[in-house]
Each structure stands twice: as C-alpha cells, then as structure tokens.
N, C-alpha and C positions, 0 to 999 in steps of 0.2 A: 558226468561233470556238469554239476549246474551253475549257471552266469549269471549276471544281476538279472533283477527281474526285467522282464520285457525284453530279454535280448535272447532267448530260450537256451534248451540246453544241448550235453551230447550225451549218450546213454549207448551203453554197450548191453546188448539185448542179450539173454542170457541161449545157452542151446549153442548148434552147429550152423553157423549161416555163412552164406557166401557174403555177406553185407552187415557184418554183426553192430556198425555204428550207426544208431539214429539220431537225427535232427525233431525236436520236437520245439513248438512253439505256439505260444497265446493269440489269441486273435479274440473281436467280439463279433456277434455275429449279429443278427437284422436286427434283435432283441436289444440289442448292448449288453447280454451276459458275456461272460468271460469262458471262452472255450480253449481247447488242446484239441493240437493237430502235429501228425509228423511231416517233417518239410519233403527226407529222402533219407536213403538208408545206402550207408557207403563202407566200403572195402577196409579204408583206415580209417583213423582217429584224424590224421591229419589231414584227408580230404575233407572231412566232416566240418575241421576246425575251419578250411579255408571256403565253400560253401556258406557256413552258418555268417561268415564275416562279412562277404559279397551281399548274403539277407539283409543283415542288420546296416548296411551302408545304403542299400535302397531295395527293402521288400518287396516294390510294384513290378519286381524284373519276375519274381517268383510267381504271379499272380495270373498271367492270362497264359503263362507258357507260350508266347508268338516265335517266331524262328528270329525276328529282331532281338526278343530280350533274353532269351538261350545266348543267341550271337554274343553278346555284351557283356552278358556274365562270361564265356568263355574267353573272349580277349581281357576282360577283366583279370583271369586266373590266369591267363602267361604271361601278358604286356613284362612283368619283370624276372620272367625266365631266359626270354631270347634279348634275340640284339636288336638294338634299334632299326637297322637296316631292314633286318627279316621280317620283324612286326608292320612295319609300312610297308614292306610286297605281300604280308598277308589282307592284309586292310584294300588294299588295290586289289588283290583277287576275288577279296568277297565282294566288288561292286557289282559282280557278276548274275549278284544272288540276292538284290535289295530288291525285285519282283516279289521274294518270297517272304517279307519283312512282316507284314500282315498278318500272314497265316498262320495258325496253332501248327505247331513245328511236327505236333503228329498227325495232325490232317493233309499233311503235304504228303501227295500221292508219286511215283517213281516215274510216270509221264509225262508230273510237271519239272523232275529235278533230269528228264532225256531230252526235254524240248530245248532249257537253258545249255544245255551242253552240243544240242545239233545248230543250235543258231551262232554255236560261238566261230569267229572264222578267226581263228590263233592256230597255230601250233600244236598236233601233239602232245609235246611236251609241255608248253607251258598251259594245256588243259588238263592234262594230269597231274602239274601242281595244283590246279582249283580246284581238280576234286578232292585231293589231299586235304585240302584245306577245310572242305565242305566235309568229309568224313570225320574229321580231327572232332568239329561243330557237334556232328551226331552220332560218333561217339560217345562225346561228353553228356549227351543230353539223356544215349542211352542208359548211360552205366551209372548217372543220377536219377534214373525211374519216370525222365518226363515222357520216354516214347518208351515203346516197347520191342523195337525191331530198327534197323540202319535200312534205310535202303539205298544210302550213294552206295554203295559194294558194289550194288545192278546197273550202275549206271554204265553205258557203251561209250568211247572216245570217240571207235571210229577210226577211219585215217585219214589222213587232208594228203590229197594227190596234187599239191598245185607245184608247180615247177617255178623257180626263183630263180629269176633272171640273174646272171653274177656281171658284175660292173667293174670295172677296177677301176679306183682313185687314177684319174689324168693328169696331165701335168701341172696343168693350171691349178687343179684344186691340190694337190702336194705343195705346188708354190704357195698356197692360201693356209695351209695348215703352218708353213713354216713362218710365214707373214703374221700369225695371229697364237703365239708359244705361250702367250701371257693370260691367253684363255684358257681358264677352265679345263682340261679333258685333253685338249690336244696333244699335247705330248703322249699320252697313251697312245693315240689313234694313229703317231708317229710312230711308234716303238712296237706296234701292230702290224703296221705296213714295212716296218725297215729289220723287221726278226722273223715273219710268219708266225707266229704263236699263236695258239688258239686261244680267244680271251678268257676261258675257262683255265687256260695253262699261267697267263698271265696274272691274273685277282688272285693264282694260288702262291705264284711267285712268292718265296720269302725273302729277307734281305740276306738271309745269310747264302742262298742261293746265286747270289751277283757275286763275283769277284771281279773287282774291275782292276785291281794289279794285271791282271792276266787277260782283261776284258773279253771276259765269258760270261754266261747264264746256262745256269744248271737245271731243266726240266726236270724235276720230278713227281710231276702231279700230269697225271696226261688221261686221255680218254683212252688212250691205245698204247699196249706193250712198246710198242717201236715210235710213241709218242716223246719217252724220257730218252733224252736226250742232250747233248751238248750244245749251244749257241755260241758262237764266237758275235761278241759284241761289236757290231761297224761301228768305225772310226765315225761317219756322219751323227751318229745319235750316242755318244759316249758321255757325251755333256749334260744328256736329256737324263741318264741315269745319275749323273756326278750332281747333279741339280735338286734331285727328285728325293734321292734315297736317304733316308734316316733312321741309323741304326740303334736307334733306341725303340724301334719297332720293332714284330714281327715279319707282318707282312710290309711288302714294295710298295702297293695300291691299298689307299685308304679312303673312306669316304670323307667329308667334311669334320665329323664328327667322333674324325680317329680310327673310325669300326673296318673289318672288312669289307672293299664295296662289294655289292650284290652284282649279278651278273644285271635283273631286270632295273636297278636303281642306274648301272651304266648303259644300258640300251635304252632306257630314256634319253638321260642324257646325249647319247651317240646322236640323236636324232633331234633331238632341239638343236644339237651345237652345229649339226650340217645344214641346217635349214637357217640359222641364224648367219653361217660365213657364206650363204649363196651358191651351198656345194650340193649335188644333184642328190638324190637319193641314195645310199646303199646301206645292203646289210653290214655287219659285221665282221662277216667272213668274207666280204671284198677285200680289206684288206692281204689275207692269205693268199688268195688269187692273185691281188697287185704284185705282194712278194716274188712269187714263182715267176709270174712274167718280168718280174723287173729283173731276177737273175737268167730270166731264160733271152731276151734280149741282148744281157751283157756277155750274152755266150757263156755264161757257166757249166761246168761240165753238169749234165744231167744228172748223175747219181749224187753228186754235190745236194741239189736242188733237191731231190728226194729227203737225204737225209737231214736236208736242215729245213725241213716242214715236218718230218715226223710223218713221213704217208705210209698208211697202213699198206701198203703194199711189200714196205721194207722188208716184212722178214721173209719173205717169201723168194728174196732173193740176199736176203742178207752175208753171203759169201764176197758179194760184188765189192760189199762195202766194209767190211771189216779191216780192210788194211786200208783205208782213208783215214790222215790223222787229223787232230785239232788246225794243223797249219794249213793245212791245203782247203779245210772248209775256211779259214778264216780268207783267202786270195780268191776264192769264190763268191764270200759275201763281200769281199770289200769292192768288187765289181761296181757296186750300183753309185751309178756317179749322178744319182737324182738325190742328189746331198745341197746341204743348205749353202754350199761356198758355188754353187752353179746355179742358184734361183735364179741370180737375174738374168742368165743367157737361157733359162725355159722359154 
C-alpha cells in the first residue's frame, strides 16, 4: 500500500514470515539525496497502519529509540483503547521509571530495571502492576524490532514483610465523616465502615445488585468463594444508597467522569480526604476491622459477624451457618447504633 509521498508506505513482503508487513520510508541523509529505509516489520497490516501513523505525526519518537520516546509512542497506541481512569494509573506507574527516560531502551541493562524495583517501598501488589506496565512498554518495543529480547520477565518483586498497623475509625472521626456527607468520597468511606465490604467488593458493586425494596446488597464479585454473599442494608446508611444510586448506570461507584472508579484513583482520594477532615491516618481496610468491632461490641452474635464480612474461614465451618436467614443477619447489623441520629451524644 503506497501513501502520498513523504508519508511512506506498507508492503507485504513476499515468502513465509512471522512479520510479513513492512514500513518503509524516505529520509535524506548528510548528503541531501533522498534514501529508503524500513521503519519495522509487523504481524498485521493493522499494526503496521497504526505505527506508520504515530511516524508520520512525529517522526523524532522513531529516531533515537530512548525508553522516553518508545514510552510515548506506546501510550500513544492505547490512550484510546482503555478507560480514562486506567490510562492515568498507568501514567502514575510509569513515574516509577522516568530514571530511564534517557536511555536507548536497549541499552537498559536488567540491574538497572532490579534496582528501580528493590527501591520501590509499595506493595507487592501494586509492584506487580508496574511491572505489568513496564512489560506492556517492552513488549511493544520488542515485537516492533527496537530491542531484541524483554528483560522485565527477570525482574524479582520480592516480598515486603512489613506488618500494617490496623486502626479502626473512632468515634470522633465517624462523627466527622457524618458532619462532612457533602464531601466528595465520604459517603463511600461510610458505607465501608457501615457493610464491611471489601472495597474491591464495593467499585464492583452494580446497581442492579442494591435492592433497596428489600434493603439488601448482593456481593457477587469477591476475592473469596465465601466472599458472595448477602448484606442486609442498615437502616443508618439506607439514604447514603437512596441518595447515591442511578440506575441509568451500571456500576454504583463512579468516578467523576462517569467511568468505573479505580481502586488506586480512590486510595488516593481516601487519603487526601482523611488528611483534609483532620482524621488520623488509615488504610482502607480499617474500615472492615471498624465493621466487625462495631458489631462485636454491640454483642452480635459471632457467626453473624463472620458471615456478614465474608471471612475466609466461612467454609470451613460453613454447616454452622447455613440455617442463618437474611432476618436474623439483618438484627445483627442493625445493632450498630453509631448511626447518624446519635452523633451528637458521641
């Protein structure tokens, strides 16, 4: 397929290839005569096309191969595949990795991509999405001919042994979240604390999952078999839902911009919004912990409290609770009288 001139072309090479599409294009060289060169040699016709378009929009990404202009052509070729949301926690991960901005993306050795990763003090997990990320990058770089080998695959995690203090929201700051409903995020952070749900359980939450006729919530997205499960909706937060929910949506939890929010797009937030109402530090999963102690205080029965957290222990004893029905967990959670009609005697 030839283009106008100066924009080069694609050519399907003749023979058995694993890469049968080339990029070929003009260039002049010390001289000022007019030479051909191929750019890269790809799988489809439609990588080729999308490639050759990212060239022709700014050639100089093509030119020194740095791990910066790889990077930018590659967010270049998804930015309109994912979601807004995903695209900015990808952006935010790769800040991890602008050390390496510089460097000819094949000259980066596998000592420099172990060091960026023994110095990171995150998460596990949220390390294993930057290398995800950082793979995705070279990948692409390799299956377009700039390198000739990946070597994130070699990179090690690790484990982070650090033990996380768990805090539960107090009184005071429960009275402060219910004092401030007009802000941003809180009512999540409310419906956290006043369900146990895991906020991974919660972001998956869809609306057709709430029935508030019957005020319940339907888990069925959970990290653990014994995770899906029933929530009988407390009467204190029935309004935070009646308030919130719009069933012209999918999901319950939306970001500003309509989209699913991200789990690390609300842990930022979670942590600006406690730091701005003067509330101490905690993870996320304090929450869950407030939960359990706020029913285990109101004397709920135990296996109540098991089952309406979803602890992985459930099925291992799951005879105990099988003939527990939706009512009796609902007198169980309706225990918690750290409800918004008692704020002012906290």
């Amino acid at each position: 397929m030839k283009n106008q001139n100066g924009t080069g072309s694609i050519y399907k090479l003749k023979g058995k290839r694993r890469k049968p599409w080339a990029i070929r294009i003009s260039y002049q060289n010390e001289t000022g005569a007019t030479k051909r060169k191929y750019l890269g040699y790809f799988e489809t016709k439609k990588e080729a096309q999308e490639v050759l378009f990212n060239y022709n929009k700014n050639p100089l990404l093509f030119s020194g191969k740095t791990f910066k202009e790889i990077k930018t052509l590659w967010l270049s070729s998804i930015k309109e595949k994912i979601l807004p949301e995903t695209f900015k926690n990808v952006v935010i991960n790769l800040k991890h990795f602008e050390i390496l901005n510089e460097n000819k993306i094949s000259d980066i050795k596998l000592f420099q991509l172990q060091k960026i990763f023994n110095d990171m003090d995150y998460s596990r997990g949220y390390k294993s999405n930057c290398k995800s990320v950082l793979n995705r990058i070279f990948n692409f770089a390799l299956k377009n001919d700039f390198i000739d080998n990946n070597k994130v695959q070699f990179v090690e995690l690790g484990k982070k042994n650090t033990v996380v203090e768990r805090k539960i929201f107090t009184r005071d700051e429960i009275k402060i979240l219910w004092e401030n409903l007009k802000v941003d995020y809180v009512y999540i952070i409310l419906i956290l604390i006043y369900t146990g749900m895991r906020i991974g359980e919660l972001l998956a939450l869809k609306v057709c999952d709430i029935d508030l006729n019957n005020k319940v919530i339907y888990i069925r997205k959970s990290k653990t078999s014994s995770g899906i499960r029933t929530i009988p909706i407390p009467d204190k937060i029935l309004s935070l839902f009646i308030e919130n929910i719009s069933y012209e949506n999918e999901y319950f939890i939306l970001s500003k911009n309509l989209t699913p929010l991200s789990y690390m797009t609300f842990k930022y937030r979670f942590n600006v919004l406690l730091e701005k109402l003067g509330i101490q530090k905690h993870t996320i999963h304090d929450t869950r912990h407030t939960f359990a102690t706020m029913l285990n205080n109101a004397d709920a029965n135990s296996t109540s409290i098991i089952k309406l957290i979803g602890h992985s222990d459930f099925s291992t004893t799951e005879n105990v609770y099988t003939h527990k029905d939706i009512e009796e967990l609902r007198k169980a959670i309706n225990k918690l009288n750290w409800c918004r009609q008692s704020v002012a005697n906290l």
